[in-house]
DSSP file (Angstrom, degrees, kcal/mol; ACC not computed):
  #  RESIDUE AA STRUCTURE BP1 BP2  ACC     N-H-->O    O-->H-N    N-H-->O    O-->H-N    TCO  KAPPA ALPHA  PHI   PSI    X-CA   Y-CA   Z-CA
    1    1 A X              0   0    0      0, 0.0     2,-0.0     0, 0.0    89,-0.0   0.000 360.0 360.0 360.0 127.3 -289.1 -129.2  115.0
    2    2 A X     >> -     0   0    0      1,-0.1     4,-1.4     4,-0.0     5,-0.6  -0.082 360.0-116.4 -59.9 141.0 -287.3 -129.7  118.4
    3    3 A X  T  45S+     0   0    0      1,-0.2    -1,-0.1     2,-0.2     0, 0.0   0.709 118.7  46.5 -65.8 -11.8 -286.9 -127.1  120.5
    4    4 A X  T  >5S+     0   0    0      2,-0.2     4,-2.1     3,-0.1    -1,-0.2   0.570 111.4  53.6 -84.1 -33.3 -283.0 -127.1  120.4
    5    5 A X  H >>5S+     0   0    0      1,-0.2     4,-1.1     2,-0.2     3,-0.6   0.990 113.9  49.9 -59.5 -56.1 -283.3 -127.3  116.1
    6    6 A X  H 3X5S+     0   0    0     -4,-1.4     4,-0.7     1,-0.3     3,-0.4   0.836 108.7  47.7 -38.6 -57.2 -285.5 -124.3  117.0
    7    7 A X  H >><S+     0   0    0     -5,-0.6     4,-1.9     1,-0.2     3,-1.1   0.984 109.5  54.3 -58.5 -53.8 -282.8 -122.5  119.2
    8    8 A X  H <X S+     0   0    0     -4,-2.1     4,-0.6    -3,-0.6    -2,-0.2   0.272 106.4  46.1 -80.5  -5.9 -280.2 -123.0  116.8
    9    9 A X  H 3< S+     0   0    0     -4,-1.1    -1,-0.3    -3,-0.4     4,-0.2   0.140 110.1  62.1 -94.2   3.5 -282.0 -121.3  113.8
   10   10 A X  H XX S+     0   0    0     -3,-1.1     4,-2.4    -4,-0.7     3,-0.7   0.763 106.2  39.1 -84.5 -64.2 -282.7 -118.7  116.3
   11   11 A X  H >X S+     0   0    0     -4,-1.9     4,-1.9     2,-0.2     3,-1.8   0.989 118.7  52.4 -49.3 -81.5 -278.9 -117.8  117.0
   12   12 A X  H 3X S+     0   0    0     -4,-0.6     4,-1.1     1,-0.3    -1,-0.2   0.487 101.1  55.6 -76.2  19.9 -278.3 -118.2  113.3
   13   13 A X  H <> S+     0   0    0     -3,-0.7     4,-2.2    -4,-0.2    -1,-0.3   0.577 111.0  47.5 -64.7 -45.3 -281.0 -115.9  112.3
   14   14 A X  H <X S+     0   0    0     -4,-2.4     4,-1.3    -3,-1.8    -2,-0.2   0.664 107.0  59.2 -66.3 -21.3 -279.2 -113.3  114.7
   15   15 A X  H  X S+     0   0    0     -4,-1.9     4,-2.3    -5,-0.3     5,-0.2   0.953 110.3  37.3 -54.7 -91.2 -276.3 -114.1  113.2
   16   16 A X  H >X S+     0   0    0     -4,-1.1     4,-1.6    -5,-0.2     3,-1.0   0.886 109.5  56.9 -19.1 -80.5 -277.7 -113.2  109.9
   17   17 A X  H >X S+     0   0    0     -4,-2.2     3,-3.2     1,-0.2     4,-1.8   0.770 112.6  49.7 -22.1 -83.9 -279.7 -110.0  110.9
   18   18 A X  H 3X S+     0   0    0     -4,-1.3     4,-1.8     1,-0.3    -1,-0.2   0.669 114.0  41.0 -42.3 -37.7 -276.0 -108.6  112.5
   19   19 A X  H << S+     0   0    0     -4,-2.3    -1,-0.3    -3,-1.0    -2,-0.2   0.645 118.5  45.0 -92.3  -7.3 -273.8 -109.3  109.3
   20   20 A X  H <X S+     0   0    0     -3,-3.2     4,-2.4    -4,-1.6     5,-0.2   0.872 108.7  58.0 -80.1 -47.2 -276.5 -108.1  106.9
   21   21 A X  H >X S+     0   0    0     -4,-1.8     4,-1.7    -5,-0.3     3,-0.5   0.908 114.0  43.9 -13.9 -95.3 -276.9 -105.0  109.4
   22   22 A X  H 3X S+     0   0    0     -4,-1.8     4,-1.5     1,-0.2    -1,-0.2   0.803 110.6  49.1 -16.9 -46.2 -273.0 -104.5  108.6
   23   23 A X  H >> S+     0   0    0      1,-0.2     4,-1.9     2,-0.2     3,-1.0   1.000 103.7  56.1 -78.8 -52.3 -273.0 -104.9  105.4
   24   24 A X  H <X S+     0   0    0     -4,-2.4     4,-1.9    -3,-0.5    -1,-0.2   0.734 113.6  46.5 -58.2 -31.0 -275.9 -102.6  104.6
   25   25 A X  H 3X S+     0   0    0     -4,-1.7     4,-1.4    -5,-0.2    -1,-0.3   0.777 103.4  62.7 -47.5 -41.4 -273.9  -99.8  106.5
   26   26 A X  H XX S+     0   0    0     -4,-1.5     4,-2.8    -3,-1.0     3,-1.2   0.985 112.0  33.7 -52.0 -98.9 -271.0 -100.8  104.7
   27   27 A X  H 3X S+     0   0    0     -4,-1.9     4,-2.4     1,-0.3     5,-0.3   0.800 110.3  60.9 -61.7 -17.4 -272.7  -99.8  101.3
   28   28 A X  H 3X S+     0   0    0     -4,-1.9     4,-1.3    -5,-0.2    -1,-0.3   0.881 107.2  50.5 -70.2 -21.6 -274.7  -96.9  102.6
   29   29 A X  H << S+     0   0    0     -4,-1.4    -1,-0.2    -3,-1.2    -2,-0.2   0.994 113.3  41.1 -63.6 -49.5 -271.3  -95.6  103.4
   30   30 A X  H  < S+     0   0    0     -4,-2.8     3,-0.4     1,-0.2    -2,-0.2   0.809 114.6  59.6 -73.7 -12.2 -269.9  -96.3   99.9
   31   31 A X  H  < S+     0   0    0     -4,-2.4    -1,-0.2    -5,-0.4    -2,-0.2   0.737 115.4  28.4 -73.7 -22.8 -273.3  -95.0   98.5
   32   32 A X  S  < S-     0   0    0     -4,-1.3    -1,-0.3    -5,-0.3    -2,-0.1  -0.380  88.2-149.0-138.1  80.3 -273.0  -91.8   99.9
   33   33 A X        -     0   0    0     -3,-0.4     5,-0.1     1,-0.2     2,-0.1   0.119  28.8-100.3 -22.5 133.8 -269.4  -90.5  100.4
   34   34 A X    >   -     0   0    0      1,-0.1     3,-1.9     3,-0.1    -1,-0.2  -0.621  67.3 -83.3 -78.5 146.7 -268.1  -88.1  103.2
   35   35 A X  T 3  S+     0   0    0      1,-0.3    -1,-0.1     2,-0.2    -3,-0.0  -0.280 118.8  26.2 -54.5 135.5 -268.0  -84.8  101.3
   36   36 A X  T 3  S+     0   0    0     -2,-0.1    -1,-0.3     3,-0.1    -2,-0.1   0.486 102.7  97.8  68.3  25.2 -264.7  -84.0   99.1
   37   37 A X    <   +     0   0    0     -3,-1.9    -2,-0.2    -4,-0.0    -3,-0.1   0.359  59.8 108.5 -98.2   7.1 -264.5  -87.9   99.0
   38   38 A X  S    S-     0   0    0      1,-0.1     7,-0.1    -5,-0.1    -6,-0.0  -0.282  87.1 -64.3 -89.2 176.7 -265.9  -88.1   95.9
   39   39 A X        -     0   0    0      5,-0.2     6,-0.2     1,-0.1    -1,-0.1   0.232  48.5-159.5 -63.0 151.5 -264.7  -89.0   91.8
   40   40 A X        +     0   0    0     -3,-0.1     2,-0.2     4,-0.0    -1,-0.1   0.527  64.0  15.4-121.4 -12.8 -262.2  -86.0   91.2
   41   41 A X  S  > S-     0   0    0      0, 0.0     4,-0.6     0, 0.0    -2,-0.1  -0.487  96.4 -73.4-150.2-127.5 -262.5  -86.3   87.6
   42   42 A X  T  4 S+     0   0    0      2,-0.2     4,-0.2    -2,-0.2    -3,-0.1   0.992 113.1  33.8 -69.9 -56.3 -264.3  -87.7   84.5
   43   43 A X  T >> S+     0   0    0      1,-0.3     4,-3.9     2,-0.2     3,-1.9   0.956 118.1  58.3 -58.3 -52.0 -263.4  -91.7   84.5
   44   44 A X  T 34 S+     0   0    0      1,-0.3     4,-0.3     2,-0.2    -1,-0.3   0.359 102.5  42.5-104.5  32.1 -263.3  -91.6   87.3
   45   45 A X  T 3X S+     0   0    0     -4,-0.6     4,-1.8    -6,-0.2    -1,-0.3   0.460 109.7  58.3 -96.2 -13.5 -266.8  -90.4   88.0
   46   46 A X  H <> S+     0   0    0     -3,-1.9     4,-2.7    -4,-0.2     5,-0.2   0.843 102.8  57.7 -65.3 -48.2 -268.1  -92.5   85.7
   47   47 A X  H  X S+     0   0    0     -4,-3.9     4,-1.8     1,-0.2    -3,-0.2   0.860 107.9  45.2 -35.3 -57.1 -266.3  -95.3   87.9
   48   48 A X  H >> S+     0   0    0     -4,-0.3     4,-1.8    -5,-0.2     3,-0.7   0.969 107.0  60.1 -80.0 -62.0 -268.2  -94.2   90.8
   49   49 A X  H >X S+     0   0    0     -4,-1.8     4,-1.4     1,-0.3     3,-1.1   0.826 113.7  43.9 -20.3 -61.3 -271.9  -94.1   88.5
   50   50 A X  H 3X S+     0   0    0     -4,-2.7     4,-1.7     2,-0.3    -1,-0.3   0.815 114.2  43.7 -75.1 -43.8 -271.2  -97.7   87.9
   51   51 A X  H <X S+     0   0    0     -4,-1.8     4,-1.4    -3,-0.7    -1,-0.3   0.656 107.6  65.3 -75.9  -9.4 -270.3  -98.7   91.3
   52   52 A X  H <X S+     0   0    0     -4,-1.8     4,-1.6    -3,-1.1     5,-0.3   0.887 104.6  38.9 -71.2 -48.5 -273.0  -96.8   92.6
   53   53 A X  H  X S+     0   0    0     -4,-1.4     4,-5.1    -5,-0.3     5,-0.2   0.972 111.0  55.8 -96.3 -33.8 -275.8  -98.7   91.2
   54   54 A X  H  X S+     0   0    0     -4,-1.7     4,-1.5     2,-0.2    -1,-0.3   0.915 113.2  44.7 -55.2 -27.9 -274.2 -102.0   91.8
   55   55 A X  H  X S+     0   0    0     -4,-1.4     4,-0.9    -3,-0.2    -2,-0.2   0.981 114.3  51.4 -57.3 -64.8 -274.0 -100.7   95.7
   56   56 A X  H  X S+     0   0    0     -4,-1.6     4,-0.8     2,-0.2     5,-0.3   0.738 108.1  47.5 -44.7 -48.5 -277.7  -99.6   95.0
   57   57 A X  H  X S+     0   0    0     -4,-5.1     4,-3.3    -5,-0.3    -1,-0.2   0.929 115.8  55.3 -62.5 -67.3 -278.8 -103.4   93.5
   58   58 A X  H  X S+     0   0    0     -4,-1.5     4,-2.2    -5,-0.2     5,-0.3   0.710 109.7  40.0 -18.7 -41.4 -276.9 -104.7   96.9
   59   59 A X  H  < S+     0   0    0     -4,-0.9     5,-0.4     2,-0.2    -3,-0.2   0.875 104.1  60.0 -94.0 -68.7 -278.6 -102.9   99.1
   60   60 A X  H  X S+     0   0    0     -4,-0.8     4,-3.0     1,-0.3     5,-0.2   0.835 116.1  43.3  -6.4 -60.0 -281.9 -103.2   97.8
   61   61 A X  H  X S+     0   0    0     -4,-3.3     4,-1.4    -5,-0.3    -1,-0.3   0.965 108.7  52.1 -65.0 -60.4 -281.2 -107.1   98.3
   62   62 A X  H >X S+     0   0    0     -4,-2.2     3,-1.8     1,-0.2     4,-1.4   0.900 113.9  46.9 -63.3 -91.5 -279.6 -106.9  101.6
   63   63 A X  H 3> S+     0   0    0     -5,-0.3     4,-0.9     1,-0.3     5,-0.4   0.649 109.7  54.0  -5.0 -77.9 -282.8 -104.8  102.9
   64   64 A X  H 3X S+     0   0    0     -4,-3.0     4,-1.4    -5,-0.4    -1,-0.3   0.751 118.7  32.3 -38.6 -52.7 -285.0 -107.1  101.4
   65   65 A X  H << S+     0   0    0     -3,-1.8     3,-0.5    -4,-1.4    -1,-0.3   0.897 110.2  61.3 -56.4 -53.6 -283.4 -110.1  103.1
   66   66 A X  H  X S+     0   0    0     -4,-1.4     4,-1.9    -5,-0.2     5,-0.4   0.936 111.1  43.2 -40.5 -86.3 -282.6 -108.4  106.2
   67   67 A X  H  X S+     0   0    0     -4,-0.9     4,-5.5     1,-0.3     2,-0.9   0.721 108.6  57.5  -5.3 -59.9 -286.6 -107.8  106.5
   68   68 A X  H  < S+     0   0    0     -4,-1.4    -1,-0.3    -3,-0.5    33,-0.2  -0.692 110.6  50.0 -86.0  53.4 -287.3 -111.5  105.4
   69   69 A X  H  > S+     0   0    0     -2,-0.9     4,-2.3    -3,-0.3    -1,-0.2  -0.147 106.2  48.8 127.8 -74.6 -285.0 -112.3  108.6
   70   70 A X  H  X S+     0   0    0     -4,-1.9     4,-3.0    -5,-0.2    -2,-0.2   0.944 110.7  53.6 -66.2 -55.4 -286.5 -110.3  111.0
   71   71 A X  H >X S+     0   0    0     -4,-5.5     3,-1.0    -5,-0.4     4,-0.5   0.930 109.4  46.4  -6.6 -87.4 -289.7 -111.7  110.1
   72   72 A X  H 34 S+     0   0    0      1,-0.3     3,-0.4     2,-0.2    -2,-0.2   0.758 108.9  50.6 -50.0 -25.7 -288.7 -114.9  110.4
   73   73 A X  H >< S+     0   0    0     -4,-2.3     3,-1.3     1,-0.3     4,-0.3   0.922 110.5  56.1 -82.9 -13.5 -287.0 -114.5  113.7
   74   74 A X  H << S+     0   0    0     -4,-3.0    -1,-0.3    -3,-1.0    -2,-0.2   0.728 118.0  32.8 -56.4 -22.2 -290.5 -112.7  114.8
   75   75 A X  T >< S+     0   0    0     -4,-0.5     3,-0.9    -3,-0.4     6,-0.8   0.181  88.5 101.3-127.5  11.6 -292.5 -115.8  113.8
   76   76 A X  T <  S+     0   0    0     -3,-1.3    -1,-0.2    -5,-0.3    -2,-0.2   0.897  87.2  48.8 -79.3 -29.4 -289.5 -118.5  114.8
   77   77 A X  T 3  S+     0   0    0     -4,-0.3    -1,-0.3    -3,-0.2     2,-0.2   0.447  96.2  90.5 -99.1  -9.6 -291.7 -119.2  118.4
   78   78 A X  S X  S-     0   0    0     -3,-0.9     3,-2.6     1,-0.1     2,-0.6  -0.759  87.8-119.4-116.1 167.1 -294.7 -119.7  116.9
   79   79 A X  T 3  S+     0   0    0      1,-0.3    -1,-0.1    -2,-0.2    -3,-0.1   0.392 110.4  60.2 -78.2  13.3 -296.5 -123.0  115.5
   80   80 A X  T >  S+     0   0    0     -2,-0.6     3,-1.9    -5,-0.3    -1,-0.3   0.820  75.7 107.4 -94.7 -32.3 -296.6 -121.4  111.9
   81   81 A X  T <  S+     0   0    0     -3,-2.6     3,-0.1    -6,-0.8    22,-0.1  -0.032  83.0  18.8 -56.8 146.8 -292.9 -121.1  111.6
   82   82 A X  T 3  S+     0   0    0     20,-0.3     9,-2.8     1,-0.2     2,-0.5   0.603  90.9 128.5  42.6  26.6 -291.4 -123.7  109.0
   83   83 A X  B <  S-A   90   0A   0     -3,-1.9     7,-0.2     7,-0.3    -1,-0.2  -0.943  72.6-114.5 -74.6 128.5 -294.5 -124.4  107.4
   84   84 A X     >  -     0   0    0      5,-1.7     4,-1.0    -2,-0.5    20,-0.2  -0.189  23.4-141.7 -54.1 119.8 -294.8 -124.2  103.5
   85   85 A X  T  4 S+     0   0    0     18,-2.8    -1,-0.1     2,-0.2    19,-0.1   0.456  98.5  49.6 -71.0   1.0 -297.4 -121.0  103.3
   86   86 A X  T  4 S+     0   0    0     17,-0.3    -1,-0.1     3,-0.1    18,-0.1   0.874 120.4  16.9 -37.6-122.3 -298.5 -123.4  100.5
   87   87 A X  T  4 S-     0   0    0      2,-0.1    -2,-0.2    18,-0.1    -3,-0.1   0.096  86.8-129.6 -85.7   7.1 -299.0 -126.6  101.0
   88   88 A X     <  +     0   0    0     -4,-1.0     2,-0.5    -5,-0.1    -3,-0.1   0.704  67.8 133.7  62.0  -1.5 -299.2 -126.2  104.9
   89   89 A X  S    S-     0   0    0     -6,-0.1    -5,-1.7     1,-0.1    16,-0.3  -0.730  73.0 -98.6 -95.8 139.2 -296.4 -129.2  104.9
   90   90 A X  B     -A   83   0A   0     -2,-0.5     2,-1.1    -7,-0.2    -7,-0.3  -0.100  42.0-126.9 -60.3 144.3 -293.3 -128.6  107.5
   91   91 A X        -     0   0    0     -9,-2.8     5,-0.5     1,-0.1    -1,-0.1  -0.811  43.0 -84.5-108.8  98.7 -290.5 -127.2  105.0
   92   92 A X    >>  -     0   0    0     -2,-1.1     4,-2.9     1,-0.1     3,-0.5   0.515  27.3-127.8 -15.3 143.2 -287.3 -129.5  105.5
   93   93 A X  H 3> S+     0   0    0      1,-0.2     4,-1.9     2,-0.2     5,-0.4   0.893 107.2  63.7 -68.5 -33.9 -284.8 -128.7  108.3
   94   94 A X  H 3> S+     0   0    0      2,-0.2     4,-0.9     1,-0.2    -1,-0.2   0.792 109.7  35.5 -48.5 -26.6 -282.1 -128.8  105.9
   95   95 A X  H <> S+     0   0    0     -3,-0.5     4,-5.0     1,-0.2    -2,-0.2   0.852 107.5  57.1 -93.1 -40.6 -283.4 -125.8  104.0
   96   96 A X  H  < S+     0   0    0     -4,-2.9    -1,-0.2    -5,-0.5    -2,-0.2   0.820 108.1  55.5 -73.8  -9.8 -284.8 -123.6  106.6
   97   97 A X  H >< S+     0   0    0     -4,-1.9     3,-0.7     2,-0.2    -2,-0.2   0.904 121.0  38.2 -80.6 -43.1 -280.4 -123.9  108.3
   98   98 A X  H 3< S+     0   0    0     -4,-0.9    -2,-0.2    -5,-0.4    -1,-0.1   0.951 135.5  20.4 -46.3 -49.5 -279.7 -122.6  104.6
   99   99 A X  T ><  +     0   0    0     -4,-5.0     3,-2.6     1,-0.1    -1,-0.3  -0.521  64.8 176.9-127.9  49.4 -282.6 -120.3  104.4
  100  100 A X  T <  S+     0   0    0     -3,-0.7   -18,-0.2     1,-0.2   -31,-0.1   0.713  88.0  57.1 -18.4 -42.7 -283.8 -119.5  108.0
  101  101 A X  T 3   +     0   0    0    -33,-0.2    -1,-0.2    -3,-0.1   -29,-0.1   0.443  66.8 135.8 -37.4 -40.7 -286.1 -117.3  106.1
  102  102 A X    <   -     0   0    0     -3,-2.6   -20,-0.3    -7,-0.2     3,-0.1  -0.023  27.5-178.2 -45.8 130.5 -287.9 -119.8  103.8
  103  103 A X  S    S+     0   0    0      1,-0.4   -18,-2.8   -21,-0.1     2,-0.4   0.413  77.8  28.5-123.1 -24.6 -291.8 -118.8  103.9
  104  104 A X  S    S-     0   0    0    -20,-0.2    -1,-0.4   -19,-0.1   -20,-0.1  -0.903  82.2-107.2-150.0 140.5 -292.2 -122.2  101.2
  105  105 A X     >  -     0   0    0     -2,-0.4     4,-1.7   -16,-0.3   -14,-0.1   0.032  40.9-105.5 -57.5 169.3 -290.5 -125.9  100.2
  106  106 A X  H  > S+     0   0    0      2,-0.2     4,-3.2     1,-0.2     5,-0.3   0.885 121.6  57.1 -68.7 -58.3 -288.6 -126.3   97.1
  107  107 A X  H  > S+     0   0    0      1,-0.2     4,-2.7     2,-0.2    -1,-0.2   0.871 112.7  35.7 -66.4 -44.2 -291.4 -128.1   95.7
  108  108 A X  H  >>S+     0   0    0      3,-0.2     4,-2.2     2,-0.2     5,-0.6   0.983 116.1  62.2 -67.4 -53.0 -294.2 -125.2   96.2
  109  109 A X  I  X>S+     0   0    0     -4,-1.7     5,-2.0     2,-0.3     4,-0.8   0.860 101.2  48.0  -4.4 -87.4 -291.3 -122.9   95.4
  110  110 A X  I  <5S+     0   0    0     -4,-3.2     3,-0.5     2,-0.2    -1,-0.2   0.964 115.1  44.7 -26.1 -71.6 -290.8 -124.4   91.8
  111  111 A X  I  <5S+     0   0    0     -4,-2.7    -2,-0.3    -5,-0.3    -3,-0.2   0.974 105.6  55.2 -66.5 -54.2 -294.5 -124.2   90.9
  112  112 A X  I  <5S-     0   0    0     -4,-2.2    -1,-0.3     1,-0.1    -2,-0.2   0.812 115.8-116.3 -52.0 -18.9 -295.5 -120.5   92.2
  113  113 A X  I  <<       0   0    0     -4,-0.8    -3,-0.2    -5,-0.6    -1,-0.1   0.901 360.0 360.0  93.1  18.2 -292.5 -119.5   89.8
  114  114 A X      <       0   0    0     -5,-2.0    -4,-0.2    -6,-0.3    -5,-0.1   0.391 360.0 360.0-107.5 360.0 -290.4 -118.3   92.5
């Protein structure tokens, strides 16, 4: 990996981090409501149950990723970063600009069940 491919999954890795950042504010705001903003009556507190735990699957994910982000951009300088934690074999450039993140190729990927 080049030292500019390198820069430029560095940048979009910050990228990332900052719009998941957002977003995970984003639902802790709709997860927890400034007081007397909340369902005023039955439906439509059910309404809120329901949208609550879909925030609740959302964040759970965003975190997770967010994490799996920050990682990566901790480990992007060093000679481990875009190796399959596998197979040890460099994990295509194409995937790690999809997936800055990617800790293994498609192929190890498949078999672990993942």
């Amino acid at each position: 990996m080049t030292r500019d491919e390198k820069q430029k999954l560095k940048e979009s890795i910050e990228k990332e981090i900052e719009i998941l950042s957002k977003e995970i504010a984003s639902i802790q705001k709709a997860l927890y409501p400034e007081k007397g903003q909340g369902p005023s009556d039955k439906v439509a507190h059910l309404n809120f149950k329901l949208d609550q735990s879909i925030h609740i699957q959302r964040y759970e994910e965003a975190t997770k990723r967010l994490n799996r982000l920050k990682h990566a951009y901790l480990k992007i300088d060093t000679p481990q970063y875009g190796i399959c934690q596998e197979c040890e074999e460099p994990i295509p450039m194409e995937r790690l600009k999809l997936m800055p993140e990617s800790i293994y190729c498609v192929s190890c990927m498949e078999e672990l069940g993942l």
